[in-house]
C-alpha positions in Angstrom: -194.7 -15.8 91.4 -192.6 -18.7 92.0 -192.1 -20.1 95.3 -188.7 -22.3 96.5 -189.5 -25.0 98.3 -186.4 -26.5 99.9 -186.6 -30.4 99.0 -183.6 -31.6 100.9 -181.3 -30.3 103.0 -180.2 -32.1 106.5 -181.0 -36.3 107.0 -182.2 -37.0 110.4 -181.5 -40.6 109.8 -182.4 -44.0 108.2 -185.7 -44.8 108.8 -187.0 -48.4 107.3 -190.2 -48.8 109.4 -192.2 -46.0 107.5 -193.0 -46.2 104.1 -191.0 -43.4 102.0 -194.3 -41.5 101.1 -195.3 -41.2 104.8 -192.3 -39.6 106.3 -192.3 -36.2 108.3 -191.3 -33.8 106.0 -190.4 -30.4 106.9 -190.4 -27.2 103.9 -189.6 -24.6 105.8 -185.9 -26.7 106.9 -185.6 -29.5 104.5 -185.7 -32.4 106.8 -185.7 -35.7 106.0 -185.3 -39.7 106.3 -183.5 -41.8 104.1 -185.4 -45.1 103.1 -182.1 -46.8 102.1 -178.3 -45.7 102.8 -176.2 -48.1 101.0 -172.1 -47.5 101.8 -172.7 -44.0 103.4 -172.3 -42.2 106.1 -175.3 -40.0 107.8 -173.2 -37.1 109.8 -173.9 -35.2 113.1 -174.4 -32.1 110.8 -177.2 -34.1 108.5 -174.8 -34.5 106.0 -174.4 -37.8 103.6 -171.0 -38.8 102.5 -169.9 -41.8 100.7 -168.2 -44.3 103.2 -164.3 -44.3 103.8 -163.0 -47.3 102.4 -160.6 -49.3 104.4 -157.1 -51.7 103.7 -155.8 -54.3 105.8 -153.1 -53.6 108.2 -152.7 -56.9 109.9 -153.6 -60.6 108.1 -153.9 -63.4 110.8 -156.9 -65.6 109.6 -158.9 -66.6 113.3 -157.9 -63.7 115.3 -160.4 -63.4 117.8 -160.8 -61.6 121.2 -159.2 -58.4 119.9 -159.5 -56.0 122.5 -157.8 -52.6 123.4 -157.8 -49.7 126.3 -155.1 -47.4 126.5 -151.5 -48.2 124.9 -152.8 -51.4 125.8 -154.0 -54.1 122.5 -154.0 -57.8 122.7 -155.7 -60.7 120.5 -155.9 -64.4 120.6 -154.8 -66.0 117.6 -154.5 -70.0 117.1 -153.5 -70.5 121.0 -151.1 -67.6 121.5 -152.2 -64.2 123.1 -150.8 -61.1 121.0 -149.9 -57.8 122.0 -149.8 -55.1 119.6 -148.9 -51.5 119.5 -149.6 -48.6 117.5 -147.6 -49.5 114.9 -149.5 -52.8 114.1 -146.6 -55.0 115.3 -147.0 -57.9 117.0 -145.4 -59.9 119.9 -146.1 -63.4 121.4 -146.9 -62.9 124.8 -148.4 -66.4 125.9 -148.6 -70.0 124.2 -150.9 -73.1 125.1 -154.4 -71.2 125.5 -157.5 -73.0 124.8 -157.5 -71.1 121.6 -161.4 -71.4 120.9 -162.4 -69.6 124.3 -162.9 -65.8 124.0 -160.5 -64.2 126.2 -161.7 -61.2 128.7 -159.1 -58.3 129.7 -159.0 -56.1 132.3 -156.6 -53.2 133.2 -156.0 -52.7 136.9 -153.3 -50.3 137.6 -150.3 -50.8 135.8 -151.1 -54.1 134.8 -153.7 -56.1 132.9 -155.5 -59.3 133.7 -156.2 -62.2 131.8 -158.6 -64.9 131.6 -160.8 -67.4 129.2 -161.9 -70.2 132.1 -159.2 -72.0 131.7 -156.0 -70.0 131.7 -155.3 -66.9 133.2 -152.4 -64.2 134.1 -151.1 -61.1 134.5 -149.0 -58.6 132.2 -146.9 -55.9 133.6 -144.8 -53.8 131.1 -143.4 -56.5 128.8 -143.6 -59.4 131.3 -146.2 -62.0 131.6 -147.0 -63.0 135.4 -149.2 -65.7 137.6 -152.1 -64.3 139.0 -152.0 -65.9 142.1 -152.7 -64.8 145.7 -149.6 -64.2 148.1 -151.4 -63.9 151.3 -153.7 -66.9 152.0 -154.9 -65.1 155.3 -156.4 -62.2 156.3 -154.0 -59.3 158.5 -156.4 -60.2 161.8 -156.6 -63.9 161.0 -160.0 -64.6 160.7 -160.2 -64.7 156.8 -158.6 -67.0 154.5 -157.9 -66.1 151.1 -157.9 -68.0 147.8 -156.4 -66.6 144.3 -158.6 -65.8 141.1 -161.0 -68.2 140.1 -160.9 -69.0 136.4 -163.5 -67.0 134.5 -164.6 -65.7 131.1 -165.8 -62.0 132.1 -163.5 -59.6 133.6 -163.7 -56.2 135.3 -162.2 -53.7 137.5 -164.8 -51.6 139.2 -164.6 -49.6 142.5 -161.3 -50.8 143.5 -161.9 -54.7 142.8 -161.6 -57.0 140.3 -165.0 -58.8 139.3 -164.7 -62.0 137.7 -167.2 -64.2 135.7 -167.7 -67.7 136.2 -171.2 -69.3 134.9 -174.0 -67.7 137.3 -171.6 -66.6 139.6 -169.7 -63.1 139.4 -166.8 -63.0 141.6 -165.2 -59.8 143.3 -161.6 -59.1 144.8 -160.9 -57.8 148.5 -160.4 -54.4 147.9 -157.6 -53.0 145.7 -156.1 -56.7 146.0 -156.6 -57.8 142.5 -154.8 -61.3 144.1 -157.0 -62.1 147.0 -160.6 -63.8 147.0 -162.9 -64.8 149.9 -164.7 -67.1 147.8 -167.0 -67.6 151.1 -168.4 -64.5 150.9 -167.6 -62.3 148.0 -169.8 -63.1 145.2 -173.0 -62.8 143.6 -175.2 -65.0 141.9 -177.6 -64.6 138.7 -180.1 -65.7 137.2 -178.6 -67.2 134.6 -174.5 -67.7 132.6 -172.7 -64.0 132.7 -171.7 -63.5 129.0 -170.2 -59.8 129.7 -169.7 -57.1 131.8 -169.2 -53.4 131.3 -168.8 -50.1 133.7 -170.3 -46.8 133.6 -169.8 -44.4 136.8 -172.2 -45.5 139.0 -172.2 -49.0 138.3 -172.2 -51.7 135.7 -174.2 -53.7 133.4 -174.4 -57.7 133.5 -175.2 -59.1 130.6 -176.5 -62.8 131.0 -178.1 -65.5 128.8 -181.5 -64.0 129.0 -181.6 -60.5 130.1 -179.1 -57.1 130.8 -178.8 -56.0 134.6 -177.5 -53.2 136.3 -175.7 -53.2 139.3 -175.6 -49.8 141.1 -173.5 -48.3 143.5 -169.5 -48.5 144.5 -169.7 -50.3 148.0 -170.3 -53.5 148.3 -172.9 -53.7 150.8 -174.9 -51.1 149.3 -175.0 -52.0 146.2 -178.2 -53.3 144.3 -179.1 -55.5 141.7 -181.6 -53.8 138.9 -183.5 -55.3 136.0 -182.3 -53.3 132.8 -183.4 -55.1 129.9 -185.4 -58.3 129.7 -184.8 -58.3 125.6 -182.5 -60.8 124.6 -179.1 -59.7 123.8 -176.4 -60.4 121.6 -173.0 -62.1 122.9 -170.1 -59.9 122.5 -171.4 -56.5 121.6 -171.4 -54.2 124.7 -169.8 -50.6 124.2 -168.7 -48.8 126.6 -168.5 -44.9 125.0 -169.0 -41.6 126.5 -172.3 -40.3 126.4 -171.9 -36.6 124.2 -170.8 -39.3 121.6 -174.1 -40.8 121.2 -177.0 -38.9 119.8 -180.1 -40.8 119.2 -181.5 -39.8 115.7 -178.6 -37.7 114.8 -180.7 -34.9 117.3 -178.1 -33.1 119.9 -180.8 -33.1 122.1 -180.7 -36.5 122.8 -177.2 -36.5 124.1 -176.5 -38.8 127.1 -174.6 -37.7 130.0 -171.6 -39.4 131.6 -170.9 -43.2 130.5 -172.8 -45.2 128.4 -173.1 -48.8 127.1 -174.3 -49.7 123.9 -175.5 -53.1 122.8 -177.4 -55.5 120.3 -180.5 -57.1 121.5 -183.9 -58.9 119.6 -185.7 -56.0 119.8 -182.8 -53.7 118.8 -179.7 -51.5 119.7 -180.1 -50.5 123.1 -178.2 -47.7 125.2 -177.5 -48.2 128.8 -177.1 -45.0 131.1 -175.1 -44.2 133.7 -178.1 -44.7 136.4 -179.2 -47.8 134.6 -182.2 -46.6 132.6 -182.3 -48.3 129.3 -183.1 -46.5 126.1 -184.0 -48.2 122.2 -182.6 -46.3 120.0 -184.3 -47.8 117.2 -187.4 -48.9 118.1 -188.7 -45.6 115.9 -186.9 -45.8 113.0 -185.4 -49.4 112.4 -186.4 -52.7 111.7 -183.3 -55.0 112.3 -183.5 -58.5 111.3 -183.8 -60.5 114.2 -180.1 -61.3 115.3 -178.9 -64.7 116.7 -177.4 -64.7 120.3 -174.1 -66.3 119.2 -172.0 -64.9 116.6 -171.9 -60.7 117.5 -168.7 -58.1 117.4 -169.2 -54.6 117.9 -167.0 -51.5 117.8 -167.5 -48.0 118.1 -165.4 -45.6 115.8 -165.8 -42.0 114.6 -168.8 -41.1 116.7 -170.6 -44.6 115.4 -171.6 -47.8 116.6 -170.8 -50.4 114.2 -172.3 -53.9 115.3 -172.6 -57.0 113.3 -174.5 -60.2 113.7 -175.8 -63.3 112.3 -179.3 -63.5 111.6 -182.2 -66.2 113.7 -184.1 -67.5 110.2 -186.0 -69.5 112.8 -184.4 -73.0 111.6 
């Protein structure tokens, strides 16, 4: 009597760490890897499907520092700052940036923030404003107050603004995005801040030589963790909800609350919301070694899309 055997039918992922012959194979469900997957997509459901193709909505050749939240969408082109809405139209909103520094946004209210190190401002509706401080003393008189310092890292966390400078990561007084005590309010690392990016409980530092976690929302009881000591990769930190990720295409593995995603040496790596660290391919991939300059990441249609140059050790 003949007997089906049911070859194929869910993937559970790419795997290109385990040679083809040796994968887990399962008869009684049809699970498998896929050695290669060339333009496809792998789906929650273990489905493959060809990749969507795309077209070009918007041709500006050196657009960098696209970034969006919201109704919100700006991009540095040349050295003007766009805004851009839904419809892919575009609007000058500032001239004479340093048009070679990335530009870091943050939204605060009904407003959003501006800075590269060496300009920076505020937007309100259609209006482009100084971000300056008003009040250069404190209500009782025994603090003085400075505006922003210029920084390349921006972001508004538990009612401040935080601000990146080299080693140092400034913060606001609080829910006074205009108003600095740059004697006190600060914290230093290790090494040059490259990025920041907020979960619930706290938020992730990346620097030059290693991910950190800050945790908790006031400022005196906050604390400073090590997250990830593998090197990672400028520009790529995610910020996505956490029933959006699912490590090996398992629901099981589903993350709760915020998460971060990011590009290091060692691989993609998912920060959660209490500042454990997870590699999500560690099992599965081998990803050429990526450079630390050079990244861009997004995260569209339940994926995280990341690309990179690669370290061929010249």
């Amino acid at each position: 009597m003949s007997k089906t055997v049911k070859v194929f039918s869910r993937c559970i992922g790419l795997n290109n760490k385990v040679a083809p012959m040796r994968f887990e194979y399962t008869p009684q469900h049809g699970l498998g890897n896929l050695s290669e997957a060339v333009n496809v997509d792998i789906e929650v459901t273990g489905g493959i499907k060809s990749r969507d193709g795309f077209s070009s909505l918007l041709s500006m050749e050196g657009i960098h520092s696209l970034w969006s939240e919201g109704d919100w969408c700006f991009f540095v082109y040349g050295t003007e700052l766009y805004r851009m809405n839904a419809s892919f139209v575009t609007s000058l909103q500032v001239a004479g940036l340093t048009g070679s520094a990335k530009m870091s946004y943050c939204v605060c209210g009904d407003r959003v923030f501006y800075s590269n190190g060496y300009q920076q401002g505020a937007i309100v509706e259609e209006a482009v404003e100084p971000w300056a401080n008003v009040n250069p003393v404190s209500a009782d008189g025994l603090r003085e107050f400075s505006g922003p310092p210029l920084g390349t890292s921006l972001l508004y966390f538990a009612g401040r603004v935080w601000i990146a400078d080299e080693k140092t990561l400034w913060f606001s007084e609080p829910y006074d995005p205009y108003s600095y005590n740059l004697a006190e309010n600060y914290f230093i690392f290790d090494s040059e801040i490259k990025d920041l990016a907020q979960v619930v409980t706290g938020f992730y530092v990346m620097t030059r030589h290693c991910v950190d976690f800050v945790r908790g929302t006031e400022i005196d009881k906050m604390l400073r963790l090590d997250a990830s000591n593998s090197i990672p990769v400028f520009n790529t930190f995610k910020v996505i909800d956490g029933h959006e990720y699912l490590a090996n295409g398992n629901r099981a593995d589903k993350i709760n609350g915020k998460a971060v995603l990011w590009l290091s040496q060692e691989g993609i790596l998912v920060g959660k919301d209490n500042g454990d660290v997870l590699n999500s391919t560690i099992a599965s991939l081998d990803i050429p070694k990526p450079t630390q300059d050079g990244g861009a990441a997004m995260f569209v249609d339940g994926k995280y899309v990341v690309t990179s140059e690669v370290d061929n050790g010249d």
